[in-house]
DSSP file (Angstrom, degrees, kcal/mol; ACC not computed):
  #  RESIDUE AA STRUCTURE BP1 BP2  ACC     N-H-->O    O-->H-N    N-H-->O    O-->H-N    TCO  KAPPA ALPHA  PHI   PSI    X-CA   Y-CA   Z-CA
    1    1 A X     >        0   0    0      0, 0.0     4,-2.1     0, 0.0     3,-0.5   0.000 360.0 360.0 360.0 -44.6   -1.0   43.6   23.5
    2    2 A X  H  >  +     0   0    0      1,-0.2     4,-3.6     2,-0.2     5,-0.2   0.956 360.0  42.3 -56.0 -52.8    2.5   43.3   21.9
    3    3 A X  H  > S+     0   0    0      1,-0.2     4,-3.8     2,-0.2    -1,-0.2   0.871 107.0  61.9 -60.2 -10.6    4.4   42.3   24.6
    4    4 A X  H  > S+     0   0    0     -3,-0.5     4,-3.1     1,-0.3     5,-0.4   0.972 109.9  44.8 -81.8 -44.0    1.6   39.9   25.5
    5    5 A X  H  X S+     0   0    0     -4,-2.1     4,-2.0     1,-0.3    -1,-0.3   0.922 109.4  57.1 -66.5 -33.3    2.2   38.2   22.0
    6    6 A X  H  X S+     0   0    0     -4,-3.6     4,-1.5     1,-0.2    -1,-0.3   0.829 102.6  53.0 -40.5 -46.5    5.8   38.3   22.6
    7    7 A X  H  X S+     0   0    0     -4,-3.8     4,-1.8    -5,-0.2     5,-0.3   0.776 111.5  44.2 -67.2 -33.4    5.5   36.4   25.6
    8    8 A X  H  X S+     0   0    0     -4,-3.1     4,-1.4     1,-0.2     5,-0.2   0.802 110.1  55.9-100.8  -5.9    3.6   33.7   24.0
    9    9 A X  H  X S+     0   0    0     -4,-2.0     4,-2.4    -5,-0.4    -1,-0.2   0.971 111.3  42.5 -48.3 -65.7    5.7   33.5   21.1
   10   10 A X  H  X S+     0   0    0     -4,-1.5     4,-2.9     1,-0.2     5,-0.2   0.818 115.6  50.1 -73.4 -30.1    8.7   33.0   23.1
   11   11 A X  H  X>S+     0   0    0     -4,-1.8     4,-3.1     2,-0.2     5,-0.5   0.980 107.3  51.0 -59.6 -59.9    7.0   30.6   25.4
   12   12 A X  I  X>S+     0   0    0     -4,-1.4     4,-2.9     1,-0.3     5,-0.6   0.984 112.7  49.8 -54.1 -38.5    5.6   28.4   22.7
   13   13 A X  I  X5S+     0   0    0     -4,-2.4     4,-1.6     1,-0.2    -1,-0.3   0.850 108.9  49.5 -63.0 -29.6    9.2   28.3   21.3
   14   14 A X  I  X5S+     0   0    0     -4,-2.9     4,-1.5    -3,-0.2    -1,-0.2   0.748 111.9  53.7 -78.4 -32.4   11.0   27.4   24.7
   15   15 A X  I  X5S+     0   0    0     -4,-3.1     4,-0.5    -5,-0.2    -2,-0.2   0.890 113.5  36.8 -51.0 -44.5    8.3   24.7   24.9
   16   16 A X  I  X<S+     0   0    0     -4,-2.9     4,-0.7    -5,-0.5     3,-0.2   0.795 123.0  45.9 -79.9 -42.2    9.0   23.1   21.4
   17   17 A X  H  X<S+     0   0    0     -4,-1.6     4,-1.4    -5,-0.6    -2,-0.1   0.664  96.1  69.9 -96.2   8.0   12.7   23.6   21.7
   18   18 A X  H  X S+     0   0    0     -4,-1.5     4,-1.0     2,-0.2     5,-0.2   0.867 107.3  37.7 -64.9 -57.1   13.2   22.4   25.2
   19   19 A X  H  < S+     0   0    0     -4,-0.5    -1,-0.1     1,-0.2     4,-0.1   0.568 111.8  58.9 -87.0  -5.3   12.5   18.5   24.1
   20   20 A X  H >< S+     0   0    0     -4,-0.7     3,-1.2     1,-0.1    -1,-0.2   0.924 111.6  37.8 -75.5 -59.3   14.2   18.8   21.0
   21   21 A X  H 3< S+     0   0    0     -4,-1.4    -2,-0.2     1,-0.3    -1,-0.1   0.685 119.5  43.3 -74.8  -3.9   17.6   19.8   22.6
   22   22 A X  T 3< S+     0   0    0     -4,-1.0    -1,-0.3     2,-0.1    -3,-0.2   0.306  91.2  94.8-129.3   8.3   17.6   17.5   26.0
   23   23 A X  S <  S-     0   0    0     -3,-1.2     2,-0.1    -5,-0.2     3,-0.1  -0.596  79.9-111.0 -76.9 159.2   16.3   14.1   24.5
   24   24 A X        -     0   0    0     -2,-0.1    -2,-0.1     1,-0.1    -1,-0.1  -0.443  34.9 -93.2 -79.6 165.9   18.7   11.6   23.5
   25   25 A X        -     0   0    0     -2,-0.1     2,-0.7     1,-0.1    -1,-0.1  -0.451  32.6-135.2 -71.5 159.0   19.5   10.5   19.5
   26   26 A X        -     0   0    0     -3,-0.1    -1,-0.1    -2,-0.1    -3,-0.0  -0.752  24.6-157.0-115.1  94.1   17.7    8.0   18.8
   27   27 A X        -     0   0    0     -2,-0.7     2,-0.4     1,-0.1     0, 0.0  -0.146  22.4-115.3 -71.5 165.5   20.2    5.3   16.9
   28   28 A X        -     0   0    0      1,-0.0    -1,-0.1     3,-0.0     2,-0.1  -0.658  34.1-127.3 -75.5 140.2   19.0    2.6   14.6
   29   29 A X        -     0   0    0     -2,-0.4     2,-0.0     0, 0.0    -1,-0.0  -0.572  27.9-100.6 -94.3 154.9   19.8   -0.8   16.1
   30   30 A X        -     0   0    0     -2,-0.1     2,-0.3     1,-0.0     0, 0.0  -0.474  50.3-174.2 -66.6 152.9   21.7   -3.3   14.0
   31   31 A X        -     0   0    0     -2,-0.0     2,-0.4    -3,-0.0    -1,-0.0  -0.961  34.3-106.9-160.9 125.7   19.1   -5.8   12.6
   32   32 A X    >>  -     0   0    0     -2,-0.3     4,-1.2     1,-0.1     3,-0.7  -0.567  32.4-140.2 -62.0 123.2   19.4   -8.9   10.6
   33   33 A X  H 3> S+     0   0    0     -2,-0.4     4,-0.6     1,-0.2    -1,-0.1   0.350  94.4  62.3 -71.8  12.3   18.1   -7.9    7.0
   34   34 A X  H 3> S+     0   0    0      3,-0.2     4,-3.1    79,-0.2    -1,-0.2   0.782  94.7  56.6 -89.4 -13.8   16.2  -11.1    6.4
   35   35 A X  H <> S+     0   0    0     -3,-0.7     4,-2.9     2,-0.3     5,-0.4   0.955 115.2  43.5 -71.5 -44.4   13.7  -10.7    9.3
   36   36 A X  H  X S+     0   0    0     -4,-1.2     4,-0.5     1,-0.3    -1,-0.2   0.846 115.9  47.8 -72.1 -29.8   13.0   -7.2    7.4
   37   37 A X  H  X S+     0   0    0     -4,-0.6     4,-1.4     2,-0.2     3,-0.4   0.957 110.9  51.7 -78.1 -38.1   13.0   -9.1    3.8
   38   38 A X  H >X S+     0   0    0     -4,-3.1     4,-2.9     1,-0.3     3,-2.0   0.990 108.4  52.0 -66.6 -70.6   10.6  -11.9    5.1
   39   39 A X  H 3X S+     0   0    0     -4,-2.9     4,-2.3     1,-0.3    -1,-0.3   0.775 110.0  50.2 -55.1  -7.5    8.0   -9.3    6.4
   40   40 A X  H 3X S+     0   0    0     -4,-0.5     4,-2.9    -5,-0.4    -1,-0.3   0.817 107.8  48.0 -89.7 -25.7    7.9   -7.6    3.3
   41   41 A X  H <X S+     0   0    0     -3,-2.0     4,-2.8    -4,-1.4     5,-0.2   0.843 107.5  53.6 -88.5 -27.7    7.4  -10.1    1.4
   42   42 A X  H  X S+     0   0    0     -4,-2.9     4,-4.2    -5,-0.2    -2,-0.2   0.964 104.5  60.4 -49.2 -50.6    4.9  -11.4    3.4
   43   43 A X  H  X S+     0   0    0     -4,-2.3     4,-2.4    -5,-0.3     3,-0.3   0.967 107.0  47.1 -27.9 -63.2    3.3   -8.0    3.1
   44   44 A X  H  X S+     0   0    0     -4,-2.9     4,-1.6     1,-0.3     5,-0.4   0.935 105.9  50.0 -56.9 -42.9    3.2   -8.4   -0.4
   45   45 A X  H  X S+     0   0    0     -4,-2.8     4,-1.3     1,-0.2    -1,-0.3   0.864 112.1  57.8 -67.8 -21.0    1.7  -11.9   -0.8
   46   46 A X  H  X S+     0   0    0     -4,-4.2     4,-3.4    -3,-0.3    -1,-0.2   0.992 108.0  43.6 -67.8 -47.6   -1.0  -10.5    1.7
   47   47 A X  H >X S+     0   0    0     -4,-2.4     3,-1.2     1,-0.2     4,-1.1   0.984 110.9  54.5 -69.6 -64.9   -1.9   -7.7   -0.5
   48   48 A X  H 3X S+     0   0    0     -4,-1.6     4,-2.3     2,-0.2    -1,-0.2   0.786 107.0  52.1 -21.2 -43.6   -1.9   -9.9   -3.7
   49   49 A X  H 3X S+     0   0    0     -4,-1.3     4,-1.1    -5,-0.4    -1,-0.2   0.967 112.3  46.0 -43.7 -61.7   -4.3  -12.1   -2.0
   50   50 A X  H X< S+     0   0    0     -4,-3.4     3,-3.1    -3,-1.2    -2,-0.2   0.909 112.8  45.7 -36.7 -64.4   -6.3   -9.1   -1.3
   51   51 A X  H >X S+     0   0    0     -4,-1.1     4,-5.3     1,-0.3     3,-1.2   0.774 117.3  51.9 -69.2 -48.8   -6.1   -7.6   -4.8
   52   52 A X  H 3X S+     0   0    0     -4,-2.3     4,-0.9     1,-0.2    -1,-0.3   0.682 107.7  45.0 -46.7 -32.6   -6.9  -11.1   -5.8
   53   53 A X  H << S+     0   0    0     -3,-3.1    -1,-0.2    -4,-1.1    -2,-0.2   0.231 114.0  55.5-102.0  14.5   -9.9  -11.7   -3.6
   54   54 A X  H X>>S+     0   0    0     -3,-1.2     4,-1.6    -5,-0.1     3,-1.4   0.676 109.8  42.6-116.4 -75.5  -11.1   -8.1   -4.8
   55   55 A X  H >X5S+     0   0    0     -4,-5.3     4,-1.6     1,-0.3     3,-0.7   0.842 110.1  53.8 -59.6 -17.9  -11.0   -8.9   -8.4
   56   56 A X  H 3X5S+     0   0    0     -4,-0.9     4,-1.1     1,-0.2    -1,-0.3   0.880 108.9  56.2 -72.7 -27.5  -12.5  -12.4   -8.1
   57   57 A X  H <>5S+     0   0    0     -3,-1.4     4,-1.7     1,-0.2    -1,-0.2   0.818 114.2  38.0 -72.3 -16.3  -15.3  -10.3   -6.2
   58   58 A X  H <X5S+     0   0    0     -4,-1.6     4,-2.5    -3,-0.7     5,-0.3   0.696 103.0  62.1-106.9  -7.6  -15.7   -8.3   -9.0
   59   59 A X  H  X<S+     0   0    0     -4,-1.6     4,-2.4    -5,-0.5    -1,-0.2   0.966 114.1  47.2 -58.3 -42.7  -15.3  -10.9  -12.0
   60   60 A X  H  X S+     0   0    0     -4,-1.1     4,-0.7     1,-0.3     5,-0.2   0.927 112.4  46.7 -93.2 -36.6  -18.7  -12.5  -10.2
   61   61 A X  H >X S+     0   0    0     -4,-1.7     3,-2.4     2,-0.2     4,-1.8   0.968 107.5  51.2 -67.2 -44.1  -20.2   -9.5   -9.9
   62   62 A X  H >< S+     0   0    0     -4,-2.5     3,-0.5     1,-0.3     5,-0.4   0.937 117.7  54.4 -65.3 -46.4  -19.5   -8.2  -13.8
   63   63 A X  H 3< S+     0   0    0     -4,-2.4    -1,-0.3    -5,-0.3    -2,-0.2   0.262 102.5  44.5 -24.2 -16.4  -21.0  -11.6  -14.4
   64   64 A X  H << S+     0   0    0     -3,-2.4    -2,-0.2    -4,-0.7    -1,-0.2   0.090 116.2  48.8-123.7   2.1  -23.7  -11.7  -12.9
   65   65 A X  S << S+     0   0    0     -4,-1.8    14,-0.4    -3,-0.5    -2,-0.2   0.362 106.7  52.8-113.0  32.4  -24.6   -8.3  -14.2
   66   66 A X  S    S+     0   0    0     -4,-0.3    -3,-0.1    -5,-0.2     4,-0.1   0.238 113.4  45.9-119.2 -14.9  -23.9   -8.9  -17.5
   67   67 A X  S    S+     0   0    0     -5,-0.4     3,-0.3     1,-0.1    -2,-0.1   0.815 118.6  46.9 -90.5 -26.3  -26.5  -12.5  -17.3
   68   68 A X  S    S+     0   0    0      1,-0.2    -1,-0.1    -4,-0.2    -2,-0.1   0.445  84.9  96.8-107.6   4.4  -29.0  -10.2  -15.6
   69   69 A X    >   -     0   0    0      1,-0.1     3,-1.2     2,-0.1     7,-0.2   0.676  68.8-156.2 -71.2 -17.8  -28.6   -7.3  -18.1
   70   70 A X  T 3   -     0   0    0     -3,-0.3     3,-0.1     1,-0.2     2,-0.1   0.836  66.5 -59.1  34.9  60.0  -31.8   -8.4  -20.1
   71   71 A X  T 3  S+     0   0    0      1,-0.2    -1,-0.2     2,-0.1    -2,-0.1  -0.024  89.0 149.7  80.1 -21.8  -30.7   -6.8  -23.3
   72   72 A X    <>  -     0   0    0     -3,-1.2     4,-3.8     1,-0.2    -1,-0.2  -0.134  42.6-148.8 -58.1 103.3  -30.5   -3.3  -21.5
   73   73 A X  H  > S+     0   0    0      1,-0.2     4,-1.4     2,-0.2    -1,-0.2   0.907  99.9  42.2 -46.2 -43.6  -27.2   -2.0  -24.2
   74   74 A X  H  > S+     0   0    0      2,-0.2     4,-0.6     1,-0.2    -1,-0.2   0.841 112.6  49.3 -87.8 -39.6  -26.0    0.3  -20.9
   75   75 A X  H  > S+     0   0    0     -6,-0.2     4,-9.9     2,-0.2    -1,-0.2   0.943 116.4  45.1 -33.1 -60.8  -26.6   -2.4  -18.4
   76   76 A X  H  X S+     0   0    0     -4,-3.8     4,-2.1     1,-0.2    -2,-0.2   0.831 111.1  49.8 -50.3 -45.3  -24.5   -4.8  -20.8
   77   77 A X  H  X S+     0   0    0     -4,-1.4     4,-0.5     2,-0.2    -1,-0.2   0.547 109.2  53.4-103.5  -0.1  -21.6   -2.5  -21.5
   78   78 A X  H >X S+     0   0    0     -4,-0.6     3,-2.2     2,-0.2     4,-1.1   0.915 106.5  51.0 -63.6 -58.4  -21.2   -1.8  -17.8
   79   79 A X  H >X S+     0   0    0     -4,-9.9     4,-2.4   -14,-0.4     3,-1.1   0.975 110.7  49.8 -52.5 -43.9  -21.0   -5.3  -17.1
   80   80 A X  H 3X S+     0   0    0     -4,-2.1     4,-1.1     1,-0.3    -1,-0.2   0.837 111.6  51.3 -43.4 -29.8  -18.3   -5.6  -19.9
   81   81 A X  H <X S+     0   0    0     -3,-2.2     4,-1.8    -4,-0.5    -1,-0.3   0.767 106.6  50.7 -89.6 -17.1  -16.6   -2.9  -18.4
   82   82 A X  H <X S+     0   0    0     -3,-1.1     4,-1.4    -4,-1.1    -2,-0.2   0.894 109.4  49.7 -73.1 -41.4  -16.6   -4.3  -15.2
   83   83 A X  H  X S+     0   0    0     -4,-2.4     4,-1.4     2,-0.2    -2,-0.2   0.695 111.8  49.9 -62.5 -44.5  -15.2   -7.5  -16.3
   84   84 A X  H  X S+     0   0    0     -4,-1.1     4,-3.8    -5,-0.5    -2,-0.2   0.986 107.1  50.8 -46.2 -75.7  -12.4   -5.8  -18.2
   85   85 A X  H  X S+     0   0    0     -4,-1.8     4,-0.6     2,-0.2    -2,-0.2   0.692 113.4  49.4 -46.3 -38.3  -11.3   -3.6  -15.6
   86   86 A X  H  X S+     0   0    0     -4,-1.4     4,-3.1     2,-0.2    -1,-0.2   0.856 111.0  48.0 -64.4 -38.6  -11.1   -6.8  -13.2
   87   87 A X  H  X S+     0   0    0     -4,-1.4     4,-2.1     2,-0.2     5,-0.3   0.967 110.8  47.5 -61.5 -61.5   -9.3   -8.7  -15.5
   88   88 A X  H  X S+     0   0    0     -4,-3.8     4,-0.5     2,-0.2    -1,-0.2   0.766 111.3  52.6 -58.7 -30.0   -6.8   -5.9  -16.1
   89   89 A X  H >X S+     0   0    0     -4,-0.6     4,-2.2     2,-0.2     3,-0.5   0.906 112.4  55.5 -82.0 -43.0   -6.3   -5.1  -11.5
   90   90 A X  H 3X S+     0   0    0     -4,-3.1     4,-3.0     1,-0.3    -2,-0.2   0.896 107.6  41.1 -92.6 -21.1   -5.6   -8.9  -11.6
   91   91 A X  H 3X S+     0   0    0     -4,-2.1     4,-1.2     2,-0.2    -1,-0.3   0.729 109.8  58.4 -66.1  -4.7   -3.1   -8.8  -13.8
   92   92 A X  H <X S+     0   0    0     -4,-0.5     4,-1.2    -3,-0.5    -2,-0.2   0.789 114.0  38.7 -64.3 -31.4   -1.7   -5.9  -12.4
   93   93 A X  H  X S+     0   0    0     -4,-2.2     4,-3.1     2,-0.2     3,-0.4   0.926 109.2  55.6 -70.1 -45.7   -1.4   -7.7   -9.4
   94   94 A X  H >X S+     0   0    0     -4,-3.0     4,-2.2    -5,-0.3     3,-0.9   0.949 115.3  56.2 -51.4 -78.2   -0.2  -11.3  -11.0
   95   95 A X  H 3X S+     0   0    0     -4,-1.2     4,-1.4     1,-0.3    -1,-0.3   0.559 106.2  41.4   4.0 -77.7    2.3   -8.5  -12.3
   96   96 A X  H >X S+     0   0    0     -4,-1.2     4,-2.6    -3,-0.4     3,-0.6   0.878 111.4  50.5 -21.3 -73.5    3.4   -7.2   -9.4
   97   97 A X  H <X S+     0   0    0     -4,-3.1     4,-3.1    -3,-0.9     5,-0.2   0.925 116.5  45.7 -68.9 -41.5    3.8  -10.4   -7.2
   98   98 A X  H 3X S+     0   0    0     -4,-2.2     4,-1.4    -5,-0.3    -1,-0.3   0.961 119.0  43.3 -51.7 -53.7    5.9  -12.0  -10.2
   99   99 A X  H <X S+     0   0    0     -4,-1.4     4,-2.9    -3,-0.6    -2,-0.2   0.841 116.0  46.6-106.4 -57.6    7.6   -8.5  -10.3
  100  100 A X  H  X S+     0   0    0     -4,-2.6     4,-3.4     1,-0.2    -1,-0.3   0.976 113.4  53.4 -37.2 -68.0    7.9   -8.3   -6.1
  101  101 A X  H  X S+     0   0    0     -4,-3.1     4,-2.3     1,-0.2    -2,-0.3   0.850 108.9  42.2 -61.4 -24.9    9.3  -11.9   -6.1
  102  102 A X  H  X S+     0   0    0     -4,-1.4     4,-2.4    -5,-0.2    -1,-0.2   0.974 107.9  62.5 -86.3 -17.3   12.1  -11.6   -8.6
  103  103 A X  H  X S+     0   0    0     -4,-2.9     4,-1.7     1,-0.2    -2,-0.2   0.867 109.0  45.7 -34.7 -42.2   13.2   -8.1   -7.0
  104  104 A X  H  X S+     0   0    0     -4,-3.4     4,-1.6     1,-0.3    -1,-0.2   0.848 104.5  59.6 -77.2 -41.6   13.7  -10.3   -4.0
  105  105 A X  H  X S+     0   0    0     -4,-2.3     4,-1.5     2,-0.2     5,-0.3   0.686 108.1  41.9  -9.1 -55.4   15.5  -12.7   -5.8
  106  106 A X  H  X S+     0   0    0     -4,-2.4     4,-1.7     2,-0.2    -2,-0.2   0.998 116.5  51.0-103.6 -63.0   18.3  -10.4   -7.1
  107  107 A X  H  X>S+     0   0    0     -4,-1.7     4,-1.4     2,-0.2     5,-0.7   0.951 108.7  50.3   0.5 -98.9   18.5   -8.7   -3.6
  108  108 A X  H  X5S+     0   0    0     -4,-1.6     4,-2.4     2,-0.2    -1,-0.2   0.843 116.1  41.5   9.9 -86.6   18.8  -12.2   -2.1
  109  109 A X  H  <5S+     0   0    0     -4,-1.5    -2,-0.2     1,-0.2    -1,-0.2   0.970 120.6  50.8 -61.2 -52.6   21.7  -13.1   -4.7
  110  110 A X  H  <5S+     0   0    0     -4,-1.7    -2,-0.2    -5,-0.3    -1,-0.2   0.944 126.3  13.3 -21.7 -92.2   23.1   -9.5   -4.1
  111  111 A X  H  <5S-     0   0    0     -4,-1.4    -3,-0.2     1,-0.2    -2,-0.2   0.658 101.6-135.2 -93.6 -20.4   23.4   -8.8   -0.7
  112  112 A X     <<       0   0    0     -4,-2.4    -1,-0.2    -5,-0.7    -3,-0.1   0.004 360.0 360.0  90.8 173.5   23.0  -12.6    0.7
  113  113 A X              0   0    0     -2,-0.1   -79,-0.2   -81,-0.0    -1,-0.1   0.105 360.0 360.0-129.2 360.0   20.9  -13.8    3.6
């Protein structure tokens, strides 16, 4: 039983270390750094959109359970809370994308395009 584990010890390890040691490196290739600053910044204005089109869904919604609350105190202070909490992710986003855009800015002026 020991050697049998021995053997598949040693196996699994000639397996693993076989492709490690006989591959090639793998370099980075030289790359213009704006292609990599434009997609990132795209990224970002995509997720800000998102974030955006997220809180607006919930601004309508904490609005239209805060009209439909019919006095109900715990109905009411949900919607309030909902409404808050949206208000506070879109400026966290507005935040952000201002934040994103001057990083890029001073990068930009930095390292040049």
């Amino acid at each position: 039983m020991h050697k049998s584990k021995n053997l598949k010890l040693i196996a699994a390890n000639i397996s693993i270390g076989i492709p490690i040691f006989l591959s090639h490196p793998a370099l980075a290739a030289t790359g213009d750094i704006s292609s990599v600053q434009s997609f990132i910044q795209s990224l970002i204005q995509v997720l800000a959109g998102l974030a955006g089109l997220t809180a607006t869904g919930f601004f309508v919604l904490g609005g239209f359970s805060y009209i439909t609350s019919s006095g109900n105190p715990e109905h009411l202070e949900k919607a309030k809370r909902t409404l808050l909490f949206s208000g506070v992710g879109l400026a966290i986003t507005i935040g952000a994308f201002v934040l994103s855009n001057i990083v890029t800015g001073l990068a930009t002026k930095a390292f040049g395009s």
